[in-house]
MITORKE-338353 format. One record per residue: y, z, x of N, C-alpha, C in turn; residue in three letters. Coordinates in steps of 0.02 Angstrom, whole numbers, plus 50000, padded with zeros to 5 digits. Example, Ala and Ser with C-alpha at 12.3 -4.5 7.8 and 13.67 -1.06 7.14 Angstrom:
<kollums>
KOLLUM      nY      nZ      nX     caY     caZ     caX      cY      cZ      cX   kevo
KOLLUM   49716   50390   50660   49775   50390   50615   49835   50390   50660    ALA
KOLLUM   49888   50354   50642   49947   50357   50684   50002   50394   50645    SER
</kollums>
This chain:
<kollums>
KOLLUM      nY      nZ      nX     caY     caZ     caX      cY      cZ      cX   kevo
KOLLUM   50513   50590   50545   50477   50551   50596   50456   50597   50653    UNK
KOLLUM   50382   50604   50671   50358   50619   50744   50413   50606   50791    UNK
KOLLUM   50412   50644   50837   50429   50643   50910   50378   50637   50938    UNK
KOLLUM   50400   50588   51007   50342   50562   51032   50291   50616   51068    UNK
KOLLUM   50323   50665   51107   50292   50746   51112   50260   50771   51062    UNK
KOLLUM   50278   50783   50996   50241   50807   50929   50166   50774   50947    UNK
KOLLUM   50189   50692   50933   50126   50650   50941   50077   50657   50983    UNK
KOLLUM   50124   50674   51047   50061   50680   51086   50031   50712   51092    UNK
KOLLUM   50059   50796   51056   50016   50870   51076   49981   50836   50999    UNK
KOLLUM   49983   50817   50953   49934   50811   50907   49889   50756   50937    UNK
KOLLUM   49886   50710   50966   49829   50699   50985   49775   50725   51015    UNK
KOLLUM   49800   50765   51067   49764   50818   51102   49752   50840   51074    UNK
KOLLUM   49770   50877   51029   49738   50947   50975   49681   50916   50948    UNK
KOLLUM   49692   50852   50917   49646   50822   50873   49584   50786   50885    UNK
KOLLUM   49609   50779   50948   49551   50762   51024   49530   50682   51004    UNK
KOLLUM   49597   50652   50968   49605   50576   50961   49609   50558   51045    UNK
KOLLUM   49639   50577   51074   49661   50567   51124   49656   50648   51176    UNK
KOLLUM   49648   50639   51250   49634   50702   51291   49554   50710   51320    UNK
KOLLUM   49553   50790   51285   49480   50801   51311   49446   50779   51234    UNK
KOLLUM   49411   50707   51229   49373   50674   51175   49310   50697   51156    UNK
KOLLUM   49275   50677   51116   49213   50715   51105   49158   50653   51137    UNK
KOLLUM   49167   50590   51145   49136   50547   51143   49104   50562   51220    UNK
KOLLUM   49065   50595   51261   49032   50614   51309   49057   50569   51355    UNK
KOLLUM   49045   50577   51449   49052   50557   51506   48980   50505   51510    UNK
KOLLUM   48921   50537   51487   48859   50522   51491   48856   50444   51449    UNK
KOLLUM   48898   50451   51375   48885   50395   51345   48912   50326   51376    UNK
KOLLUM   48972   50353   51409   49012   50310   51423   49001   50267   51498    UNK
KOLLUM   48969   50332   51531   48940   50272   51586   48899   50230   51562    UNK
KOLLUM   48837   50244   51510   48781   50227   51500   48797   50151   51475    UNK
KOLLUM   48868   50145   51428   48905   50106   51387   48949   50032   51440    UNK
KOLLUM   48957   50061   51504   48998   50012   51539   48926   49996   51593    UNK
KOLLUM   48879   50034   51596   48827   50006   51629   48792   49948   51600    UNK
KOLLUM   48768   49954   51509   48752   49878   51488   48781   49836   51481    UNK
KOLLUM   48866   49860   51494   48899   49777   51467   48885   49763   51535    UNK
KOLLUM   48897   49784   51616   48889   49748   51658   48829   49724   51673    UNK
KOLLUM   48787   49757   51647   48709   49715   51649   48709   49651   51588    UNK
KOLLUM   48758   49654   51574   48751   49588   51514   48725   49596   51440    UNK
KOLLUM   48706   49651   51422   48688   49680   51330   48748   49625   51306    UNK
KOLLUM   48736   49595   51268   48778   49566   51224   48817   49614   51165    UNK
KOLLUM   48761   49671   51147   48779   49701   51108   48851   49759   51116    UNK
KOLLUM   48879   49762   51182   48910   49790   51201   48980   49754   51207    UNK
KOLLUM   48973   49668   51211   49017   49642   51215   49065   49626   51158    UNK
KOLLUM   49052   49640   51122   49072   49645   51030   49094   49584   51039    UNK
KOLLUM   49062   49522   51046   49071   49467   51024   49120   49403   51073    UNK
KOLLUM   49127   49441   51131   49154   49440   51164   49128   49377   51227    UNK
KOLLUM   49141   49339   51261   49108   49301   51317   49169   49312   51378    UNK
KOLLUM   49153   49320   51441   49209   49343   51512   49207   49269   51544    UNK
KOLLUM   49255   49286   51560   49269   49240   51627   49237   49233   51700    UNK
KOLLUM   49237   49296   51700   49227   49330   51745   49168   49376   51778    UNK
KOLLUM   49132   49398   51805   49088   49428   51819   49103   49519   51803    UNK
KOLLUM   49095   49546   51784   49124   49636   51793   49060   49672   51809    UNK
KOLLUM   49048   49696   51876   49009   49749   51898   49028   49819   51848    UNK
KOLLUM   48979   49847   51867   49015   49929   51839   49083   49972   51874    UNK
KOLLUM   49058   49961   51928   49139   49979   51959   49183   49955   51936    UNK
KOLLUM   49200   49881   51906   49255   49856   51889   49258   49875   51824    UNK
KOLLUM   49221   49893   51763   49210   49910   51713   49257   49971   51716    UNK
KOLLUM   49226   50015   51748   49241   50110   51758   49330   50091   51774    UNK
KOLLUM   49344   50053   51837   49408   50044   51854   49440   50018   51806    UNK
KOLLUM   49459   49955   51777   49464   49956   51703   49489   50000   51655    UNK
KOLLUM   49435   50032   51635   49436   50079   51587   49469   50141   51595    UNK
KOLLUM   49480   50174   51679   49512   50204   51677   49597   50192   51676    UNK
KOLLUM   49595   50125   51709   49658   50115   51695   49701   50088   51626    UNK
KOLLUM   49657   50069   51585   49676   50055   51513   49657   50099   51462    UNK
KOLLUM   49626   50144   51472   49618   50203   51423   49633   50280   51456    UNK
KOLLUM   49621   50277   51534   49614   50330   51555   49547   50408   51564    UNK
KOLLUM   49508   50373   51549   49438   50399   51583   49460   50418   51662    UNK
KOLLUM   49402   50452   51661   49415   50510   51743   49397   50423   51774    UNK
KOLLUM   49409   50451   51828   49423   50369   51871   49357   50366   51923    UNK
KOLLUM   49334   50425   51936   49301   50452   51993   49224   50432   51963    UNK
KOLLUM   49188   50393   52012   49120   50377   51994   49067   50433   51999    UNK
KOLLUM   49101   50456   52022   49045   50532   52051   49058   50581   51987    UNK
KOLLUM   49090   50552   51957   49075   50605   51897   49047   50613   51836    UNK
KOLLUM   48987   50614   51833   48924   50580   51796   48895   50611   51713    UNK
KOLLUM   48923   50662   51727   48910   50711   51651   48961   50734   51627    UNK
KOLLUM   48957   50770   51574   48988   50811   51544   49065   50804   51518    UNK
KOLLUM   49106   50819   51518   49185   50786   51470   49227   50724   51501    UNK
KOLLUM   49233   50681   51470   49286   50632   51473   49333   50629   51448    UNK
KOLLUM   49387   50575   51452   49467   50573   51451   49470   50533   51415    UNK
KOLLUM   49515   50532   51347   49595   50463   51353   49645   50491   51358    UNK
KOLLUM   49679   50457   51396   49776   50480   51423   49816   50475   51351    UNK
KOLLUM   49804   50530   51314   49870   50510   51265   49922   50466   51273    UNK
KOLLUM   49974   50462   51318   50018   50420   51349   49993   50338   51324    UNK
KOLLUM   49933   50348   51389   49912   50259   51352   49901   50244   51275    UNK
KOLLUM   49881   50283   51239   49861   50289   51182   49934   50286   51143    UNK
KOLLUM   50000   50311   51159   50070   50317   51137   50079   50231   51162    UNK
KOLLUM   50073   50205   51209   50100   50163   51230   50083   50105   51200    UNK
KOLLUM   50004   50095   51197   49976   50039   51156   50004   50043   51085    UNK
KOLLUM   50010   50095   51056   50022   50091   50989   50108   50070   50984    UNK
KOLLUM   50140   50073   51028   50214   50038   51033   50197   49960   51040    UNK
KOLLUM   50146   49967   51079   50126   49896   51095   50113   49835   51043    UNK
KOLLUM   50049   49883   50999   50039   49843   50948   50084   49823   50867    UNK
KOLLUM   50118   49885   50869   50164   49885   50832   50219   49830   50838    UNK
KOLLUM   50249   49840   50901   50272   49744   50918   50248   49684   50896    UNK
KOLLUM   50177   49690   50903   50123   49616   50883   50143   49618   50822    UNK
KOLLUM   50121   49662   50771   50122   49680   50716   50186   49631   50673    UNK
KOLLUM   50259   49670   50707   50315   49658   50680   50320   49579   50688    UNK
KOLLUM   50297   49568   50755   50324   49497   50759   50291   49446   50726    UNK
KOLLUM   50221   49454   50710   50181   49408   50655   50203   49399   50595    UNK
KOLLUM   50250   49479   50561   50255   49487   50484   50350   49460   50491    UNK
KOLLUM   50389   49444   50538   50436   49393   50549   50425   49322   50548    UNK
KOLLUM   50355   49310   50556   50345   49222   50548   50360   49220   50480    UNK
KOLLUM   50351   49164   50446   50362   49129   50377   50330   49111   50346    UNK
KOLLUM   50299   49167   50293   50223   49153   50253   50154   49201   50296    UNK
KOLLUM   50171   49251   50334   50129   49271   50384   50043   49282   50345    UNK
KOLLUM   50013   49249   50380   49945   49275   50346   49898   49312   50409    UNK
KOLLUM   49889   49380   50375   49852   49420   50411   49791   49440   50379    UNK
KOLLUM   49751   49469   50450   49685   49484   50407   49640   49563   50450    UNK
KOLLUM   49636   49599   50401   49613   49690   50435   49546   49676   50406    UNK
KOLLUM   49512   49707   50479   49460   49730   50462   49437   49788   50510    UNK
KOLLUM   49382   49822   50484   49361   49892   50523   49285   49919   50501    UNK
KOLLUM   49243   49921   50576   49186   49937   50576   49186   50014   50585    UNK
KOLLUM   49241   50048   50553   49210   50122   50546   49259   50147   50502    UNK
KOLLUM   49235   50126   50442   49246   50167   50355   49265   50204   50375    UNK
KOLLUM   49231   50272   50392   49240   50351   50383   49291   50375   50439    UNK
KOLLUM   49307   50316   50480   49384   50339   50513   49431   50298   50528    UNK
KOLLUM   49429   50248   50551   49508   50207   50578   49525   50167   50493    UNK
KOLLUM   49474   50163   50435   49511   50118   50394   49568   50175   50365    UNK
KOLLUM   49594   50257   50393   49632   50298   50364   49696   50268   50391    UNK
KOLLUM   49680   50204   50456   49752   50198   50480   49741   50125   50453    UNK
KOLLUM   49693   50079   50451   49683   50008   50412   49729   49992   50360    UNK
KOLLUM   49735   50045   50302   49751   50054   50217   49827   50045   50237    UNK
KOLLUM   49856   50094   50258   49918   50105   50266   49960   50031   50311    UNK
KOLLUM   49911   50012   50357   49965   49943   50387   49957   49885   50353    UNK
KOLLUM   49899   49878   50306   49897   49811   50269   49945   49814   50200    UNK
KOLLUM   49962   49873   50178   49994   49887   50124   50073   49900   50146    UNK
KOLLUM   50085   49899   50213   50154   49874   50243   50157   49797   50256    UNK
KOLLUM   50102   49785   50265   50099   49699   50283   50120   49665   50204    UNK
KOLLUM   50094   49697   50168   50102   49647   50114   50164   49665   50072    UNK
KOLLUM   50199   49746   50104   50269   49746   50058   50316   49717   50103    UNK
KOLLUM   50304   49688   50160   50328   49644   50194   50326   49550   50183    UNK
KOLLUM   50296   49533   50124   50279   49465   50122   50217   49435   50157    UNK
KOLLUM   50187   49479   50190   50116   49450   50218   50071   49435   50160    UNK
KOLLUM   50021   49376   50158   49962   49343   50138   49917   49388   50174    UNK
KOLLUM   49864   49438   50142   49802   49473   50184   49748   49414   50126    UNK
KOLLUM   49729   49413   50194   49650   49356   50181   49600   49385   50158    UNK
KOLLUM   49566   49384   50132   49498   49408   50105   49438   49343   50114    UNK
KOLLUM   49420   49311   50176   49365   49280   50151   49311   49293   50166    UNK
KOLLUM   49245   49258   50149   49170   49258   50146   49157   49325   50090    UNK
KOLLUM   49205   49339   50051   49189   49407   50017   49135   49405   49986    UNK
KOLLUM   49095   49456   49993   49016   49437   49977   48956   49410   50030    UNK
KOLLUM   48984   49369   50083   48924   49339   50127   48886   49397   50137    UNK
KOLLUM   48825   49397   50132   48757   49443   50166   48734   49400   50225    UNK
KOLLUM   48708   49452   50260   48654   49446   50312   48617   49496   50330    UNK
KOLLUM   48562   49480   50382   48536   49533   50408   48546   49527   50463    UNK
KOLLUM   48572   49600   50491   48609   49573   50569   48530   49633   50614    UNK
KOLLUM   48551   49618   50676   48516   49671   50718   48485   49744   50698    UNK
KOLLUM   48451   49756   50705   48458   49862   50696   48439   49865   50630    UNK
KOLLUM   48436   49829   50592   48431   49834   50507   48403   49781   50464    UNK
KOLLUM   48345   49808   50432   48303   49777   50385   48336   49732   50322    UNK
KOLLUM   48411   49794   50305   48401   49753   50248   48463   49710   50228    UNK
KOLLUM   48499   49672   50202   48566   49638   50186   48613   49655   50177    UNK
KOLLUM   48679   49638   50218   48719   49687   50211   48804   49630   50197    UNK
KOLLUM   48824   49655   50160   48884   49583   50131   48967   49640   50154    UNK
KOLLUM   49001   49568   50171   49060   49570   50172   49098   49593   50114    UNK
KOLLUM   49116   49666   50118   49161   49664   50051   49236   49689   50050    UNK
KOLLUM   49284   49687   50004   49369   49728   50040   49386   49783   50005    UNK
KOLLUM   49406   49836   50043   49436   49884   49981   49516   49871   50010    UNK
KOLLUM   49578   49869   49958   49624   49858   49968   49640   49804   50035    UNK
KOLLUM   49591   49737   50032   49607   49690   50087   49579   49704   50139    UNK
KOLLUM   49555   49751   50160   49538   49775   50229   49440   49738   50214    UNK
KOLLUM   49412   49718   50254   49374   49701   50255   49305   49767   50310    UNK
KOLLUM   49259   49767   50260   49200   49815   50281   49137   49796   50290    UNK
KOLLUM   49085   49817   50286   49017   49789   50297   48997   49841   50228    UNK
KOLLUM   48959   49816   50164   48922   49868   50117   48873   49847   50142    UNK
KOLLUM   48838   49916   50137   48746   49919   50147   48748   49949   50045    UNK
KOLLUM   48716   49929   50014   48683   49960   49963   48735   49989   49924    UNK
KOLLUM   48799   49964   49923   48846   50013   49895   48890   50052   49942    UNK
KOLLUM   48894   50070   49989   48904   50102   50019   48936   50068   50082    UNK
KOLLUM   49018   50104   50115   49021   50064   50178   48982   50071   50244    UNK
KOLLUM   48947   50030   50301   48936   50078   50349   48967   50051   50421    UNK
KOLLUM   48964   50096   50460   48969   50095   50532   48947   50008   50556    UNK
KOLLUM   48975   49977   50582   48935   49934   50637   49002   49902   50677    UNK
KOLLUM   48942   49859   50725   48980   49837   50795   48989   49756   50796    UNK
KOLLUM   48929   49739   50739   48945   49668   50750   48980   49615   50750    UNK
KOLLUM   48979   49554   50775   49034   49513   50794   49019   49458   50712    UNK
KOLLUM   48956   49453   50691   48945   49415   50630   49012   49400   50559    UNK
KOLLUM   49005   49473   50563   49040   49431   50481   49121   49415   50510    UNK
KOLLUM   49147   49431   50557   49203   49390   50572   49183   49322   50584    UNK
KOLLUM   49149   49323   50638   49126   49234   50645   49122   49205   50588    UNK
KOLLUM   49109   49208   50536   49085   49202   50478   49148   49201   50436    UNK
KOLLUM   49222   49248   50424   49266   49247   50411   49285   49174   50431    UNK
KOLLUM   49303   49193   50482   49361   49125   50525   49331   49075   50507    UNK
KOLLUM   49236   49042   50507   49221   48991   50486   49244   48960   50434    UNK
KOLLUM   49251   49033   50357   49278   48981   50317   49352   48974   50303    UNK
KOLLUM   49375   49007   50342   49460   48993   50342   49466   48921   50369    UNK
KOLLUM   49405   48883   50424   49417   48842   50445   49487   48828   50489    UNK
KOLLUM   49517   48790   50477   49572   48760   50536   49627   48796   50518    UNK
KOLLUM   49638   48868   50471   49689   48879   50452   49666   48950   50455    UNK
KOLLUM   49675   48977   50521   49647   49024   50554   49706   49103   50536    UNK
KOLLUM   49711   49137   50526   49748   49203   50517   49795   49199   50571    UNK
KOLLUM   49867   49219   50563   49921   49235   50594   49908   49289   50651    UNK
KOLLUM   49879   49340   50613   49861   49401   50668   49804   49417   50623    UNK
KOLLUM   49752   49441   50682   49697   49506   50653   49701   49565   50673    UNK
KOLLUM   49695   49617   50642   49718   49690   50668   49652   49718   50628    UNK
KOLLUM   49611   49746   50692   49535   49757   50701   49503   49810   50735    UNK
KOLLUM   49460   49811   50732   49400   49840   50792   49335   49818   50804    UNK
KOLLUM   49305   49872   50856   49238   49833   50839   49221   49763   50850    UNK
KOLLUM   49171   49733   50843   49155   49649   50852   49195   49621   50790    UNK
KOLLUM   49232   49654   50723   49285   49612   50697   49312   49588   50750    UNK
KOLLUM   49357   49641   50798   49411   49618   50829   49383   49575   50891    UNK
KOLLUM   49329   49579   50924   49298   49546   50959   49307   49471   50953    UNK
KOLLUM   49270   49454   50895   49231   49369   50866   49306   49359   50860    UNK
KOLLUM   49365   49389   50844   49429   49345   50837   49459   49326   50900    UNK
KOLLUM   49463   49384   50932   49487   49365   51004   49472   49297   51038    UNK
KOLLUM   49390   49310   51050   49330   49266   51067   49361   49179   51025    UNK
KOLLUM   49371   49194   50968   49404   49121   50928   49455   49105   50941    UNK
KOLLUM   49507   49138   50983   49576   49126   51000   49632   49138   50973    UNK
KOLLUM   49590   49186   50919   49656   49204   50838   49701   49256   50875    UNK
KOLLUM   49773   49274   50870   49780   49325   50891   49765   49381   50863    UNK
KOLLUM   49749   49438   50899   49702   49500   50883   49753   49565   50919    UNK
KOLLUM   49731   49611   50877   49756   49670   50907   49691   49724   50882    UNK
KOLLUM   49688   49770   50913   49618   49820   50903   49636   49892   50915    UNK
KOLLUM   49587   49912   50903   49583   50002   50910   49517   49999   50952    UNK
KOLLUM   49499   50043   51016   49453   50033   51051   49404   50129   51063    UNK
KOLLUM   49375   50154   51052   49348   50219   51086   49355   50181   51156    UNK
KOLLUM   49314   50271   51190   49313   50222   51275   49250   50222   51288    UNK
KOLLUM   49204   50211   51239   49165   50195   51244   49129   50151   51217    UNK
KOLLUM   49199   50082   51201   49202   50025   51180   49206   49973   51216    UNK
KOLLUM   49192   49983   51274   49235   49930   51342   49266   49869   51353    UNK
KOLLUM   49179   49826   51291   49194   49741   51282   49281   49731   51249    UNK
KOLLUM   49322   49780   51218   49354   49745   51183   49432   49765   51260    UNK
KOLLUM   49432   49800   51282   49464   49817   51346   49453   49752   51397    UNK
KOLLUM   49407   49742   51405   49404   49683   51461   49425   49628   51430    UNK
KOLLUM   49406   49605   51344   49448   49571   51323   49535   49560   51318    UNK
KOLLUM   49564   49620   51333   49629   49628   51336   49644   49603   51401    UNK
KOLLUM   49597   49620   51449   49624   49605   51521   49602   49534   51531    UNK
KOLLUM   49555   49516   51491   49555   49425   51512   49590   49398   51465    UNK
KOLLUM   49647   49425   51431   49694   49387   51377   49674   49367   51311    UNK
KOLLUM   49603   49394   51292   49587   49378   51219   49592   49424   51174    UNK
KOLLUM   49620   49462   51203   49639   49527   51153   49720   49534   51168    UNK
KOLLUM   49751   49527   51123   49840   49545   51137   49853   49631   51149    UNK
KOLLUM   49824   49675   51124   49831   49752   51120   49770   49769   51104    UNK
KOLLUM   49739   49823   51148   49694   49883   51118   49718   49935   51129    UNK
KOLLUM   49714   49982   51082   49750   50059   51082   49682   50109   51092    UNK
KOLLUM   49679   50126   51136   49610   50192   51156   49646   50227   51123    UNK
KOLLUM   49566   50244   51078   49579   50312   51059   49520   50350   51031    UNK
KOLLUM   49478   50410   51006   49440   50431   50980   49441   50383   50920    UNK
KOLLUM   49397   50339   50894   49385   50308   50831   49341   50331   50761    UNK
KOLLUM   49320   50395   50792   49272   50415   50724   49304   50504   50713    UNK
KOLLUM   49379   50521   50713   49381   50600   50683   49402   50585   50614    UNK
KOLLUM   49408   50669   50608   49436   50653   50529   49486   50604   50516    UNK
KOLLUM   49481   50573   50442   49533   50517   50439   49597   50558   50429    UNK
KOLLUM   49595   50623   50405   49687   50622   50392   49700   50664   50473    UNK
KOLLUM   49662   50654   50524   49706   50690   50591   49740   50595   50603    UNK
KOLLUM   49721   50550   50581   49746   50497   50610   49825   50467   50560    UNK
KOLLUM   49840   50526   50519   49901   50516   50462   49969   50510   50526    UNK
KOLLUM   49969   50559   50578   50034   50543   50629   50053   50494   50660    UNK
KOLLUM   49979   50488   50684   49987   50404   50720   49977   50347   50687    UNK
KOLLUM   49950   50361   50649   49974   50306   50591   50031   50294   50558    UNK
KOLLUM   50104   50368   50550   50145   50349   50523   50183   50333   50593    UNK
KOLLUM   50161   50361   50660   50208   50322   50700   50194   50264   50707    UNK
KOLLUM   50133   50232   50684   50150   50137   50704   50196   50107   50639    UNK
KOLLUM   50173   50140   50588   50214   50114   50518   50284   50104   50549    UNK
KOLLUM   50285   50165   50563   50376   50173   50582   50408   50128   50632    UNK
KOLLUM   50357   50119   50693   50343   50080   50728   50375   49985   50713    UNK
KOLLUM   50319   49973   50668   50320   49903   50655   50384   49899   50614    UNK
KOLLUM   50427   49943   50564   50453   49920   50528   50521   49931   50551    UNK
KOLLUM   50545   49977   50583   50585   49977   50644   50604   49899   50685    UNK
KOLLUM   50558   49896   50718   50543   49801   50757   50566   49740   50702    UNK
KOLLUM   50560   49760   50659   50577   49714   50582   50655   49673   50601    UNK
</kollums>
């Protein structure tokens, strides 16, 4: 087992967490449309509340750890490993305590294939040597969402739920094919969702409990945590290689089953 030090100098190294690759530039640009209201930023998300950009930036630095300072407009940004250690204790709790109910039915999904489903695979395949039910529905629904011409369907590899374009998994943000999930689960809504992206969004937003993985230059699903529709988001770099995410992934394993 990692030490929590191990963990954390490998995050840094791996730039999951620290000095990130995901730019200063994107990330203002990113908390400037959700406060102008882009929907597309809100991953599915509706506030309570009003959030200027200042409150956005404040926020974000305090739940992921971005430089805090508004005056600092270009060039490298932050996540606090620490927070990134902490959430993942965090969620790992959620985790345990859902797969202690009786009959737990859970449901993973992840809008970025080519990196967080390296930590997706591994917790649904503890969920289920634990007695969890993983849901699979709308498997198959198509649509055509925003940004894209052509149909794109709900499909699972090992339970985890993806978006195929043409064969292939891809990248997206939208809040659709969850909405679309939960519709046909109807009144018998998932125990926990453990997500990202507008997956984890549209569940929150439905009242399911949710736990997520957020970049920081994800914001909508952060403000969701702070208005209580999100139970846990863990900042962290969401698109490196999938096996730099094998540590922190075996520390939540270890994590959740520990809490057991």
């Amino acid at each position: 087992m990692l030490s929590r030090d191990a963990l954390h100098e490998h995050l840094i190294h791996t730039r999951i967490a620290g000095d990130v690759a995901t730019s200063r530039e994107n990330n203002l640009d990113h908390y400037s449309s959700l406060a102008n209201g882009d929907p597309y930023y809100a991953l599915g998300l509706t506030f309570e509340q009003p959030w200027s950009f200042r409150d956005v930036l404040e926020l974000m630095a305090k739940s992921a750890g971005v430089v805090a300072d508004p005056r600092h407009r270009s060039g490298q940004d932050t996540i606090d490993p620490e927070r990134t250690i902490a959430a993942l204790d965090a969620m790992a709790g959620r985790i345990a305590a859902a797969l202690s109910r009786e009959r737990p039915r859970l449901l993973f999904a992840t809008g970025h294939p080519t990196g967080l489903l390296a930590v997706h695979l591994p917790l649904a395949r503890l969920a289920a040597e634990h007695g969890a039910t993983l849901l699979t529905p709308a498997e198959g629904w198509s649509y055509a969402g925003s940004g894209f011409g052509r149909l794109r369907r709900i499909r699972y590899l090992y339970d985890v739920a993806m978006l195929d374009d043409k064969g292939g998994f891809v990248h997206t943000h939208d809040a659709a094919p969850m909405e679309r999930m939960l519709d046909e689960l109807g009144d018998e809504p998932p125990d926990l969702v453990i997500a990202d992206h507008g997956w984890a969004g549209a569940a929150g937003e439905a009242g399911v409990p949710t736990v997520a993985f957020a970049d920081s230059n994800d914001p909508g699903l952060f403000l969701g945590e702070a208005e209580g529709k999100i139970d846990v988001v863990v900042p962290l770099d969401d698109n490196v290689l999938p096996r730099y995410y094998a540590p922190l992934t075996e520390w939540l394993v270890t994590g959740v089953s520990r809490a057991l």
